[in-house]
C-alpha positions as CSV (number, residue, x, y, z in Angstrom):
1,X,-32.9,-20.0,47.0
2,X,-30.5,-17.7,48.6
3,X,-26.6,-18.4,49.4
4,X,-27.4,-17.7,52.7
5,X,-29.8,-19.7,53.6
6,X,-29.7,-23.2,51.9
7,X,-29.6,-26.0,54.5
8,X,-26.4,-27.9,52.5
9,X,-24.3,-25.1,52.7
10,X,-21.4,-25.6,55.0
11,X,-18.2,-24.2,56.1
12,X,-14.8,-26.2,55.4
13,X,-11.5,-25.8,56.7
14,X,-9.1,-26.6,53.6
15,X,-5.4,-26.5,54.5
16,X,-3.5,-23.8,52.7
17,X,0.0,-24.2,50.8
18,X,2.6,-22.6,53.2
19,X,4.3,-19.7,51.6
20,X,8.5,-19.4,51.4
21,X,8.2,-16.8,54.6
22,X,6.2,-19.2,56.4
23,X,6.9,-21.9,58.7
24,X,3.0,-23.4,58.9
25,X,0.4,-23.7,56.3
26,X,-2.8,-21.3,57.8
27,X,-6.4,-22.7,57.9
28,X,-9.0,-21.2,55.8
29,X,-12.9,-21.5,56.1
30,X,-13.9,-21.7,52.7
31,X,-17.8,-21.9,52.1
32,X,-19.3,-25.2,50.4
33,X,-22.5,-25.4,48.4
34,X,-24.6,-28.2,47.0
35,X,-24.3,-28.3,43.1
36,X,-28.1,-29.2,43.0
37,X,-29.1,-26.4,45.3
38,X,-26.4,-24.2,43.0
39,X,-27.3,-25.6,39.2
40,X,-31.0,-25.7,40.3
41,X,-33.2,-28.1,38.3
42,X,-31.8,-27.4,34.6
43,X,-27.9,-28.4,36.1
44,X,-27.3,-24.7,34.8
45,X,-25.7,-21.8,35.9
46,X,-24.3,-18.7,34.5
47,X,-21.3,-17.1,36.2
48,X,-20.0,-13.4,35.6
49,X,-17.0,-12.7,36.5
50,X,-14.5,-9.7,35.8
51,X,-17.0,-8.8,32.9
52,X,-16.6,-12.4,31.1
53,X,-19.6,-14.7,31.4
54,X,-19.2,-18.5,32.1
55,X,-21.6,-21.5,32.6
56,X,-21.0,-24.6,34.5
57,X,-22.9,-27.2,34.0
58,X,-23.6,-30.6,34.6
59,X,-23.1,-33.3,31.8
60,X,-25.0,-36.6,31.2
61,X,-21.8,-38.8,33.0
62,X,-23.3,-36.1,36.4
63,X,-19.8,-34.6,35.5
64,X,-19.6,-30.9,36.2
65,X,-18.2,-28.5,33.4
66,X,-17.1,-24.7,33.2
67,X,-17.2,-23.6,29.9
68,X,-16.6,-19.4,28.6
């Protein structure tokens, strides 16, 4: 599996919170991923970032979970 290439993947415009200087909230594309195509079969997935590690996860409720 790649983040390239996975056929769910999909591109979103999500509507940005307007800033005091100005007068229109922007668009933003913002990437969007399957959780089963990102968790792979174990619903597991180990995340580094800034030198901390994280896992998210997904619980028996099919809840998802970020835990340090």
């Amino acid at each position: 599996m790649t983040a390239e290439g996975s056929k769910d993947e999909k591109e979103t415009d999500v509507q940005e919170e307007t800033c005091p200087e100005e007068s229109k909230p922007r668009m933003l594309s913002v990437q969007t991923m399957s959780s089963r195509d990102l968790l792979g079969e174990r619903g597991l997935l180990r995340i580094e970032h800034d030198g901390e590690f994280y896992t998210l996860r997904v619980t028996r409720n099919r809840r998802l979970i970020l835990t340090k």
